[in-house]
PASEBA-1860 file (N, C-alpha, C; in nm, 3 decimals):
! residues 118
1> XXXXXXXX> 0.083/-0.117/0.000/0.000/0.000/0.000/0.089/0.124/0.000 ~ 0.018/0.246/-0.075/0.154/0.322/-0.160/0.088/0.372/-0.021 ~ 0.241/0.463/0.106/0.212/0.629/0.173/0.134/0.740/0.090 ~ 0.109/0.762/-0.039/0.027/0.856/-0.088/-0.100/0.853/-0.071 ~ -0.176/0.694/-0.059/-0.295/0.728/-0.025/-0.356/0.765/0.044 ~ -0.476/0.826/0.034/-0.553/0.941/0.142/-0.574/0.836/0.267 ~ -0.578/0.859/0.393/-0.632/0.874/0.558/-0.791/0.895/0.500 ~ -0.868/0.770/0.548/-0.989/0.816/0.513/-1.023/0.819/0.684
9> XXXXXXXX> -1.130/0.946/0.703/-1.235/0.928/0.819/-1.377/0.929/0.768 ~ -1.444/0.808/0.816/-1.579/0.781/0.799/-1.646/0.787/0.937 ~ -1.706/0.876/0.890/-1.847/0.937/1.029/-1.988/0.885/1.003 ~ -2.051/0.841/1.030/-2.190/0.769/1.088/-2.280/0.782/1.196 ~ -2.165/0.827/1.279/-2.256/0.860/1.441/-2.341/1.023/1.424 ~ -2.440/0.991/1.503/-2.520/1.069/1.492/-2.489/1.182/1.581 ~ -2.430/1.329/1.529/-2.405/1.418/1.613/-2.464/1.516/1.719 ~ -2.629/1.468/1.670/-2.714/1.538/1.785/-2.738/1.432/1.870
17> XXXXXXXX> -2.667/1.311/1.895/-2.654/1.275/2.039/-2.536/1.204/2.051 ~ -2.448/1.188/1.988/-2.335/1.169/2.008/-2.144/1.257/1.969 ~ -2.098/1.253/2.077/-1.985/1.369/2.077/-1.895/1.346/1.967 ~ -1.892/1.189/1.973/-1.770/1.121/1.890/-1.808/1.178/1.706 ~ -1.890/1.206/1.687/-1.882/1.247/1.565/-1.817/1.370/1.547 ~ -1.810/1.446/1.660/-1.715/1.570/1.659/-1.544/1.523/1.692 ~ -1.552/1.469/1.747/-1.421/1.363/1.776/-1.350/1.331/1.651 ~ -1.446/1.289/1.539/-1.389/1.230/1.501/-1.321/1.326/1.333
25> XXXXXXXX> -1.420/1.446/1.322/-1.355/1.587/1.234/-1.288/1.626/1.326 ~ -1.237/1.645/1.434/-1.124/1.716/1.498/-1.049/1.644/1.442 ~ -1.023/1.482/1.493/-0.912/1.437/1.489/-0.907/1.404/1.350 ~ -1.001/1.420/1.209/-0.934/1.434/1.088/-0.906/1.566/1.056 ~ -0.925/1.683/1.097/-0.889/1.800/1.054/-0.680/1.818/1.136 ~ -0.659/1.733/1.265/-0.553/1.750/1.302/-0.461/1.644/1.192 ~ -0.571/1.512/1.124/-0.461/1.457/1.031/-0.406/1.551/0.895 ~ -0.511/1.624/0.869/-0.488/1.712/0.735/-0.360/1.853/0.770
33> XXXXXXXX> -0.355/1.850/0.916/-0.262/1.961/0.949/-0.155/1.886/0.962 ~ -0.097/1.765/0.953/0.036/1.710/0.962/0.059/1.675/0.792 ~ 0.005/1.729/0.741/-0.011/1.760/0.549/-0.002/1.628/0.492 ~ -0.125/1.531/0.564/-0.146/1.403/0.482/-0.247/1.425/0.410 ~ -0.317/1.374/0.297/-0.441/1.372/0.235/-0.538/1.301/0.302 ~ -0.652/1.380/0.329/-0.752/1.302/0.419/-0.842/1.319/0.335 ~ -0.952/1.193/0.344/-1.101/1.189/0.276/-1.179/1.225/0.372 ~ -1.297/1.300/0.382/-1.411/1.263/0.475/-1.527/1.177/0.402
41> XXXXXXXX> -1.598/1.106/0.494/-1.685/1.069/0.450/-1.794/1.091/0.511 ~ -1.965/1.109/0.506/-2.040/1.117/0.581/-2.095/1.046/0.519 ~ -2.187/0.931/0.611/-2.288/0.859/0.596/-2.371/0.840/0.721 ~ -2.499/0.791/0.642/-2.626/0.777/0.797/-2.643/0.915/0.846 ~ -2.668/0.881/0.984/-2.687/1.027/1.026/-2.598/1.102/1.058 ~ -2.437/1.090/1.031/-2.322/1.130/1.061/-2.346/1.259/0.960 ~ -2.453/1.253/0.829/-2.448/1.422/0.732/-2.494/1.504/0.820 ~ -2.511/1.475/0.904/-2.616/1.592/1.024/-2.479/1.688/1.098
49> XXXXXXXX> -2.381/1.646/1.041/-2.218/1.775/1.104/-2.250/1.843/1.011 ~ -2.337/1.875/0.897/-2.374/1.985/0.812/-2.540/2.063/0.790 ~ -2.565/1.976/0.930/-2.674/2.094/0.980/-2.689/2.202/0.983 ~ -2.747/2.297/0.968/-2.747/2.476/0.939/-2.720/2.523/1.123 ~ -2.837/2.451/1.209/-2.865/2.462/1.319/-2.757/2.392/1.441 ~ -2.645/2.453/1.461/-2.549/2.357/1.532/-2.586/2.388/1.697 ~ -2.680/2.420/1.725/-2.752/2.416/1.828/-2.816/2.285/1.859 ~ -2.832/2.246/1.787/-2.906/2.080/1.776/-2.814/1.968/1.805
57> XXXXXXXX> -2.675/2.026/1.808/-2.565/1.916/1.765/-2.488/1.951/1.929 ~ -2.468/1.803/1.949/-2.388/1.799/2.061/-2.201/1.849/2.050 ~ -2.185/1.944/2.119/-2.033/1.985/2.035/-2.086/2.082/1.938 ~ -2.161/2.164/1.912/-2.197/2.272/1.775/-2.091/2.349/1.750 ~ -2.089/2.408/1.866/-1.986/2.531/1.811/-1.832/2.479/1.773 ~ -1.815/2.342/1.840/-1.680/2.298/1.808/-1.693/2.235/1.633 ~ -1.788/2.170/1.625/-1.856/2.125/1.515/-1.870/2.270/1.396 ~ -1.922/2.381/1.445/-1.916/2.472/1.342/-1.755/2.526/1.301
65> XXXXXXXX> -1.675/2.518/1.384/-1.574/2.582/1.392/-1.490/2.495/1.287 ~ -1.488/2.361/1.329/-1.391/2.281/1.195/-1.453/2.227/1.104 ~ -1.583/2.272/1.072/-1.664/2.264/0.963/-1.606/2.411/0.854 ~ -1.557/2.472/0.968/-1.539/2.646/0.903/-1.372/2.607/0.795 ~ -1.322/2.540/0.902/-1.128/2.490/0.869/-1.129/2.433/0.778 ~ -1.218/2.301/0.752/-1.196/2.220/0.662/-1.257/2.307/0.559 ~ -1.375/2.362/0.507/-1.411/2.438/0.428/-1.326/2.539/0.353 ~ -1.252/2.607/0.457/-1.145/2.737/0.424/-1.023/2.668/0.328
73> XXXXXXXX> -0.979/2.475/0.416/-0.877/2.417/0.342/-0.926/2.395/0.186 ~ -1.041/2.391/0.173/-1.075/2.303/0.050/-1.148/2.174/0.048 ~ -1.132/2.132/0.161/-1.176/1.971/0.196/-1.343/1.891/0.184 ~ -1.359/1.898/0.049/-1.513/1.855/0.084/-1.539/1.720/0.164 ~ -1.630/1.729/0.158/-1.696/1.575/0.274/-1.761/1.498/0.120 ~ -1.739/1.379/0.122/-1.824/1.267/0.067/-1.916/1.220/0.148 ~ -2.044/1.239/0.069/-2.203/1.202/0.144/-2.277/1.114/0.094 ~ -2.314/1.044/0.183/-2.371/0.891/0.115/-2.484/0.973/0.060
81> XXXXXXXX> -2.523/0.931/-0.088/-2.584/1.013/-0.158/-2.750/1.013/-0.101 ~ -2.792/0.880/-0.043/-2.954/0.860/-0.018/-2.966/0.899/0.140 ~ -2.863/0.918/0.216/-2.880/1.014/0.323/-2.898/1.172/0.350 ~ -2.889/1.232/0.249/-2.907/1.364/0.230/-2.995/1.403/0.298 ~ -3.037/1.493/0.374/-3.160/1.517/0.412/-3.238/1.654/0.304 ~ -3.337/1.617/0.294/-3.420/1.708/0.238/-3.415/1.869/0.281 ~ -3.436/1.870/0.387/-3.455/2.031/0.452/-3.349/2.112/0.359 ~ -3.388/2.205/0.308/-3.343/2.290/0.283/-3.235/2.400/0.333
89> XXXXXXXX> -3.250/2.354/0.502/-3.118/2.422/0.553/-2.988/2.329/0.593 ~ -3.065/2.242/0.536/-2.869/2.144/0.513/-2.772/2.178/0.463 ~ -2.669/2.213/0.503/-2.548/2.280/0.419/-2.535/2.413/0.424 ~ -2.647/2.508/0.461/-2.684/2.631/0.465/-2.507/2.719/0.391 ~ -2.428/2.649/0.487/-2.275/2.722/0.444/-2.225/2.691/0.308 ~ -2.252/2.576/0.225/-2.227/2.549/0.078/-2.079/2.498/0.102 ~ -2.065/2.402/0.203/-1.941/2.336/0.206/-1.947/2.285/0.106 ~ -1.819/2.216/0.031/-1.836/2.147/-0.082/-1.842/2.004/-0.043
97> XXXXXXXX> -1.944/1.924/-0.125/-2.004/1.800/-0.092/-1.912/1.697/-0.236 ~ -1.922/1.595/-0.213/-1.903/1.495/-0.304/-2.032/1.364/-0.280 ~ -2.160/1.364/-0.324/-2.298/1.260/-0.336/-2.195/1.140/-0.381 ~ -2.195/1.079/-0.288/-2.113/0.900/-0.337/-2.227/0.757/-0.297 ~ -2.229/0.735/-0.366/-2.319/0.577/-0.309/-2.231/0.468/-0.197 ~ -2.319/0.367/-0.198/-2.264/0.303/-0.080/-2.098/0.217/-0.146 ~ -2.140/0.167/-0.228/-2.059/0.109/-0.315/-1.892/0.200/-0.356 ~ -1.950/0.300/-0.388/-1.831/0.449/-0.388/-1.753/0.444/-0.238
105> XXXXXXXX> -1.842/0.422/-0.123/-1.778/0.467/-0.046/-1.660/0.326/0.003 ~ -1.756/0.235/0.007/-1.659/0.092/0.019/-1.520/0.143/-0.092 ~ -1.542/0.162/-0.211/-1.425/0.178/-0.321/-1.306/0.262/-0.204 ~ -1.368/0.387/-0.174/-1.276/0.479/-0.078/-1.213/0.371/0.050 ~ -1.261/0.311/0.053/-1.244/0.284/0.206/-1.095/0.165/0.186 ~ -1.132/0.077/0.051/-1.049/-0.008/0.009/-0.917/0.074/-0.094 ~ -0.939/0.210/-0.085/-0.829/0.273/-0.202/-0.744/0.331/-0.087 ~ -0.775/0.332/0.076/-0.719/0.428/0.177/-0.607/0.379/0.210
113> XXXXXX> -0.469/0.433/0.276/-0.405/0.392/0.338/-0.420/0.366/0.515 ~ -0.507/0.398/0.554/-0.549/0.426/0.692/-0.705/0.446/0.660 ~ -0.794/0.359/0.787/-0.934/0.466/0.830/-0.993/0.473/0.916 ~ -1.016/0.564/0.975/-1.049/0.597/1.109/-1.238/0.570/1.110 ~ -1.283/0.471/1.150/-1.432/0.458/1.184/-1.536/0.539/1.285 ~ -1.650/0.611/1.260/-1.661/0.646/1.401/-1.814/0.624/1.363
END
């Protein structure tokens, strides 16, 4: 397995009741600051770290804050495409998204050099 490939983190946990989904963009936003290539991924209810309302989210403001970093880096999130939520204030900030299916995301997961589960 080549060192060039991306550090994937895949998020799932649901951030309006669980912390670890903030846990787990900290600790990929600290892998992208030691200048490795990181993937994100969101699936399930883990797309909910791109809630408009981070009042809802356990960790928000920490959650808005490296939602702000990774955004500023460039770093879009890959989103399991049939989890999207409808509401209209999803994304409200226009992070950049990548819609991947389930199948896409397995591909990522098997192209990674590392991946962090949460």
């Amino acid at each position: 397995m080549a060192d060039n490939q991306p550090v994937l983190v895949l998020i799932g946990l649901d951030p309006r009741v669980s912390h670890r989904a903030n846990e787990a963009m900290r600790i990929g936003l600290g892998v992208v600051s030691g200048e490795n290539e990181v993937t994100f991924v969101l699936r399930g209810p883990g797309v909910h770290l791109l809630d408009a309302d981070t009042d809802d989210l356990v960790d928000g403001d920490d959650i808005a804050k490296f939602r702000a970093s990774l955004k500023a880096l460039g770093i879009p999130f890959h989103v399991e495409e049939t989890a999207v939520p409808a509401d209209p204030d999803w994304n409200v900030d226009g992070h950049p998204i990548v819609p991947v299916s389930l199948e896409r995301i397995a591909d990522l997961v098997r192209r990674s050099r590392r991946a962090l589960v949460f």
